[in-house]
C-alpha positions as CSV (number, residue, x, y, z in Angstrom):
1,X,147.5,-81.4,125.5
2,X,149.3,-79.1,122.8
3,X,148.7,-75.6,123.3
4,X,147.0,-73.3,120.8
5,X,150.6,-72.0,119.6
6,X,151.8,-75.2,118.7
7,X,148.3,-76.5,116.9
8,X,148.7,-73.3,114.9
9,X,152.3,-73.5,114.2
10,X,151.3,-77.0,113.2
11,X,148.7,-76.1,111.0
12,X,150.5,-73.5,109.0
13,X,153.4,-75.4,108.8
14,X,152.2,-77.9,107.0
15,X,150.6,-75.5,104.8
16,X,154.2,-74.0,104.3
17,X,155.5,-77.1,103.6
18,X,153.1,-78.5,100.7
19,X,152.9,-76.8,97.4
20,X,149.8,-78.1,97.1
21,X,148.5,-75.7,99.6
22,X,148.2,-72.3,98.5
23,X,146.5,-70.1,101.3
24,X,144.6,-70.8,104.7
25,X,142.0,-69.1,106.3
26,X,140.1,-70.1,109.7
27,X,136.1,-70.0,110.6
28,X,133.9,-70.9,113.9
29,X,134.4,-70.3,117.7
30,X,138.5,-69.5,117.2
31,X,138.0,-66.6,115.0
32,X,135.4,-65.5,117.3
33,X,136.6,-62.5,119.3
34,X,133.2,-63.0,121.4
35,X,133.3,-66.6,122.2
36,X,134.7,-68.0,124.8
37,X,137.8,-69.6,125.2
38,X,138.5,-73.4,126.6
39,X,139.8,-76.9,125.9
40,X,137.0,-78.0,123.8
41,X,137.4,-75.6,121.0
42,X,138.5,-76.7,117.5
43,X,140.2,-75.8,115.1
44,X,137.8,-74.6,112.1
45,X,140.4,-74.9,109.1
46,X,140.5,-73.8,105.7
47,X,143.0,-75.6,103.4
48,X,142.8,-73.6,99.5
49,X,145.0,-76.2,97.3
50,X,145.6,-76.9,93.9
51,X,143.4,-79.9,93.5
52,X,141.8,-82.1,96.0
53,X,142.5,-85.6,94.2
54,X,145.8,-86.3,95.8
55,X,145.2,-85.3,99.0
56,X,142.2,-88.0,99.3
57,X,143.9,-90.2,97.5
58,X,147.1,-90.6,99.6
59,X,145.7,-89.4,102.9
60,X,148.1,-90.6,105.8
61,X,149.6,-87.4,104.9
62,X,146.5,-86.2,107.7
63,X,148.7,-88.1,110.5
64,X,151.3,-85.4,110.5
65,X,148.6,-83.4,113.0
66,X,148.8,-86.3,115.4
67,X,147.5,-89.3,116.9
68,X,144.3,-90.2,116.1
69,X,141.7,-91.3,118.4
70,X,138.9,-91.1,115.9
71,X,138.3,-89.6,112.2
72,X,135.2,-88.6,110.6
73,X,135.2,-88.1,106.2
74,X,131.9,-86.4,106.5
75,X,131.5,-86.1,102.8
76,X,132.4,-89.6,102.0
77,X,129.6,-90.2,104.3
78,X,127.2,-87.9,102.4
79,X,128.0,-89.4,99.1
80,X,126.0,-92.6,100.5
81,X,123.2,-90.5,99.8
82,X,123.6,-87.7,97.6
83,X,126.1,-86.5,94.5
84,X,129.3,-85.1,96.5
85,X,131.9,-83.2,94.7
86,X,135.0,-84.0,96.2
87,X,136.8,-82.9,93.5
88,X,136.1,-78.6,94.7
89,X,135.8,-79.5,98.5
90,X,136.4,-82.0,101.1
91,X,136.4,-82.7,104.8
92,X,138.7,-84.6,107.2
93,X,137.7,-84.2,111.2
94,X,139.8,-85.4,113.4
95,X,139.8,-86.3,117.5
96,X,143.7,-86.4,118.5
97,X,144.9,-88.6,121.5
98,X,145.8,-85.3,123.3
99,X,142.0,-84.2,123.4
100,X,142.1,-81.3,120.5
101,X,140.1,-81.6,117.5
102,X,141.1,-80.3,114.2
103,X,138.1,-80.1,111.1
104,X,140.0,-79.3,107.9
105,X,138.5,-78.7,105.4
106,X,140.1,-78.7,101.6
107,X,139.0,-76.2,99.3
108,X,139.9,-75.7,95.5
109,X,140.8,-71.7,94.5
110,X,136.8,-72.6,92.5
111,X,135.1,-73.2,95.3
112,X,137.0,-70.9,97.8
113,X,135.8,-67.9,95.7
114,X,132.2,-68.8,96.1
115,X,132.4,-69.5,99.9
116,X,135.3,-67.0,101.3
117,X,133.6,-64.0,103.1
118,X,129.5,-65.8,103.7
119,X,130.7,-66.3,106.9
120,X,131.6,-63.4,108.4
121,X,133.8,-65.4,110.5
122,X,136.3,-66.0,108.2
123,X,139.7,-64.5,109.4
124,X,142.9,-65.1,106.8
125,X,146.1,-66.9,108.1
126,X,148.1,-67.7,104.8
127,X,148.1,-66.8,101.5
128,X,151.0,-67.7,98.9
129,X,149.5,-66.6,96.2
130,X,147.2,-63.5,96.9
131,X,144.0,-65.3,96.4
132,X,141.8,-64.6,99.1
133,X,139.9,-61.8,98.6
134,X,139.9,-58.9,101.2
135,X,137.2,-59.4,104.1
136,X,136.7,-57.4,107.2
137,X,137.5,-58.2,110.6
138,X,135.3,-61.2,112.0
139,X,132.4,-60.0,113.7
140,X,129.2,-63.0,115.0
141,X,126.5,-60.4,113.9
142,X,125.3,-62.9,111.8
143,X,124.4,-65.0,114.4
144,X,122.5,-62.7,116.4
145,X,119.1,-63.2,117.2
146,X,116.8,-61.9,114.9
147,X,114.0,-59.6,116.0
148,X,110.4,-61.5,115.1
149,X,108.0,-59.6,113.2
150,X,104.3,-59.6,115.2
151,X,103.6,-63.2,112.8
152,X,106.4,-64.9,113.7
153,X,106.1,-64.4,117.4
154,X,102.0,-65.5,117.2
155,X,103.8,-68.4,115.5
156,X,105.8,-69.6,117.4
157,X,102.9,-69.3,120.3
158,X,100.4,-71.0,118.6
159,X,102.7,-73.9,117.9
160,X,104.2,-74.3,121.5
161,X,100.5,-74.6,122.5
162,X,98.7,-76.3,119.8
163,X,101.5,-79.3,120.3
164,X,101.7,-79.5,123.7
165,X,98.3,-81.6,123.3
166,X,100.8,-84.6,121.1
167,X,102.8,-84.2,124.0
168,X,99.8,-85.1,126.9
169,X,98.2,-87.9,124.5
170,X,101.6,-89.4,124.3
171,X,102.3,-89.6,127.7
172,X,98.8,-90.4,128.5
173,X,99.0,-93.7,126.5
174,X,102.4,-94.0,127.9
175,X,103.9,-93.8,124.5
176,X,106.9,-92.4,126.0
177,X,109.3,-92.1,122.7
178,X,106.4,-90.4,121.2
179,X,105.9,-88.2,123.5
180,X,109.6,-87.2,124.4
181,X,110.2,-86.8,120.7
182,X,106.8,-84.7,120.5
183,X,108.5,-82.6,123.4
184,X,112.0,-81.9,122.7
185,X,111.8,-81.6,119.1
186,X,108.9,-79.6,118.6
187,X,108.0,-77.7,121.7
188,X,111.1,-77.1,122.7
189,X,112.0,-75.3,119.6
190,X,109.8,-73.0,120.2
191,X,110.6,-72.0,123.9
192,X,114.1,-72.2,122.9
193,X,113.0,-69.3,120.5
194,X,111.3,-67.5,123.0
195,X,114.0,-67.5,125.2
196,X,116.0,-66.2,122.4
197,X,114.4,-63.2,121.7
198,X,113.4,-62.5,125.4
199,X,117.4,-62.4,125.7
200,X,117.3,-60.3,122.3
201,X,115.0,-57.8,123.8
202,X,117.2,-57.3,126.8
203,X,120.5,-56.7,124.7
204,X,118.9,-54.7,121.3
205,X,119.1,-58.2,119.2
206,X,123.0,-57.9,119.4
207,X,123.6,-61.3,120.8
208,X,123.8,-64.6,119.9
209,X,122.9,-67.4,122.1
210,X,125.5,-69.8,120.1
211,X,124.4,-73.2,118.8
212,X,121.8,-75.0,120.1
213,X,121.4,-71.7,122.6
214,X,124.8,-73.0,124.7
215,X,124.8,-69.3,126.2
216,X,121.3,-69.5,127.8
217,X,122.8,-69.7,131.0
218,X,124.9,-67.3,130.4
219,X,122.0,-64.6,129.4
220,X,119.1,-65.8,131.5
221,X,119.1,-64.4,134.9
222,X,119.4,-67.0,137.8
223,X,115.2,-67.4,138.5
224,X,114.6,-68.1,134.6
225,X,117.4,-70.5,134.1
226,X,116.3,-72.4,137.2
227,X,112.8,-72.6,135.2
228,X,114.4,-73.7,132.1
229,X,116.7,-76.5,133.6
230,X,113.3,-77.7,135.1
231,X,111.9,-78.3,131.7
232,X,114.5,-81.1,131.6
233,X,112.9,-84.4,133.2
234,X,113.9,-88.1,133.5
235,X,111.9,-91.5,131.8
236,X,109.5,-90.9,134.8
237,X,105.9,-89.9,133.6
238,X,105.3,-87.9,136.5
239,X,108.4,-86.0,136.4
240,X,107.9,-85.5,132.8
241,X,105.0,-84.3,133.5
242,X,105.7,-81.7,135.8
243,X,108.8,-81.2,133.2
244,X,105.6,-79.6,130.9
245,X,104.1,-77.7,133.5
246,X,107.5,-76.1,134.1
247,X,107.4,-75.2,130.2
248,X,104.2,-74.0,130.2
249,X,105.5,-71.1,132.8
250,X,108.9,-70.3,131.5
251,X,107.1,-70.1,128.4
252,X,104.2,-67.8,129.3
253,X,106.5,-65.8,131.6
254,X,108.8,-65.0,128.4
255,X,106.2,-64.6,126.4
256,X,104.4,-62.1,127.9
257,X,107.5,-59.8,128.4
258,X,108.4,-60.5,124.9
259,X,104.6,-58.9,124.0
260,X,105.3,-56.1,126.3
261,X,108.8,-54.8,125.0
262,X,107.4,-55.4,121.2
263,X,103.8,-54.5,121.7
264,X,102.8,-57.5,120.3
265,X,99.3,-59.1,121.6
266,X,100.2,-61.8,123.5
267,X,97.7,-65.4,122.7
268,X,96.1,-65.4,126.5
269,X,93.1,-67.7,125.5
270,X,95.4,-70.1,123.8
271,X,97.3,-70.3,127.3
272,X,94.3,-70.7,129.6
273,X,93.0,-73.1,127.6
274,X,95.5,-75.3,126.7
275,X,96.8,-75.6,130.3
276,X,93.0,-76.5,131.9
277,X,93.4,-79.2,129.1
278,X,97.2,-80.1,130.5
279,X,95.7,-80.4,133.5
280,X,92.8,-82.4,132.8
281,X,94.5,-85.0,130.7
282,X,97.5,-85.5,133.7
283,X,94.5,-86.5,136.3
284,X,92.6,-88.6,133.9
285,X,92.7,-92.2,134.6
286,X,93.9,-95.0,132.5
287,X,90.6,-96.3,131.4
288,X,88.9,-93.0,130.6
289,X,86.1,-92.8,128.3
290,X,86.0,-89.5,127.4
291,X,88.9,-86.0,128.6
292,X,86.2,-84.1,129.3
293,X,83.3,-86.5,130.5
């Protein structure tokens, strides 16, 4: 697997090279002085050219970074569906044989102007032409997680609660795509939240818990991850079901300890009631008449 210095050498290089290309400039986990470092990073590269057309057009020029093992034109892939300028921006993303990944994205002088410096993670490599404006040193404070306000955290409760009864109907009818979907893409949304901003009160909301919250494990002491990884559960309607229960607590658990360090009321009646009703709906039988009969 090629090294970092000889990816970058490669990159800028070609950059050198092409007239087309007038300056470079990097984003995501790489120009991150907080993230950590392994083989799975990739390369988050800027290209500022001259025009986009040719290098579309012709583009085995890409193959000079390497052997392929898979490429992705993400924005000839959107224009199946919307109105894509390719003519101010465009993306190759490629997979190389040797396991790195390069995204490169090409970026007219037009467009760079608009996006340079949004993302504070922007760090300059090349510049032929003195085009890219001045930005200061790349900081993820953008990325850290936002303190609630009192509504947002009574929110997010309600709404872990209130669908955790899609959840029990679901599996209850043993609608299981129904009720996974229900689960992971709505609950968990919200207890992913919660975890967030438990973590945020235990580091002044200077964090970030990176996409998807990757650093969970990293943050969450050794009891609370073990709760969390328990919300994860196979096809098995029991297991899935104790999968909730374990939610429930992490949740509450979180929750409450968010209230306290924000003196926010915490929704106790929402809790104890939605959980008798967990509990009653995971004991009735199939051919029930009635939940609370």
């Amino acid at each position: 697997m090629r090294s970092e210095k000889e990816m970058m050498d490669l990159i800028l290089g070609v950059a050198q090279r092409d007239e087309r290309i007038r300056a470079v400039y990097m984003t995501g986990s790489r120009a991150n002085p907080d993230a950590p470092k392994d083989i799975f990073q990739d390369y988050d590269v800027v290209y500022v050219v001259e025009e986009t057309a040719s290098l579309i057009r012709e583009k085995n020029w890409i193959r000079v970074f390497g052997d392929l093992l898979m490429l992705q034109e993400p924005d000839k892939n959107d224009k199946l569906d919307v109105n894509v300028d390719f003519d101010r921006s465009y993306a190759y993303l490629m997979l190389f044989a040797d396991g790195n990944r390069l995204d490169l994205r090409l970026q007219t002088k037009e467009a760079m102007r608009e996006e340079y410096g949004k993302d504070k993670l922007a760090v300059p490599l090349m510049d032929k032409d003195g085009c890219l404006p001045p930005v200061p040193p790349p900081t993820d404070s953008e990325y850290h997680v936002k303190r609630p306000t009192e509504q947002h955290f009574l929110r997010c409760c309600n709404n872990f609660w209130w669908c955790l009864q899609n959840v029990a109907k679901g599996i209850w009818r043993d609608e299981l795509p129904y009720a996974k979907h229900m689960f992971e893409s709505v609950v968990r949304l919200e207890l992913d939240e919660m975890v967030s901003w438990w973590i945020g009160t235990r580091r002044d909301f200077r964090v970030s818990m990176g996409k998807m919250g990757k650093y969970f494990k990293k943050y969450l002491p050794t009891p609370y991850w073990d709760m969390y990884r328990a919300t994860y559960s196979d096809a098995d309607l029991d297991n899935f079901w104790d999968s909730v229960f374990a939610a429930c607590s992490l949740f509450r658990t979180l929750a409450k300890e968010v209230a306290d360090a924000l003196s926010f009321p915490y929704p106790a009646d929402d809790d104890a009631n939605m959980t008798k009703y967990l509990k009653r709906v995971r004991n009735l039988p199939a051919d029930a008449t009635g939940i609370f009969d």
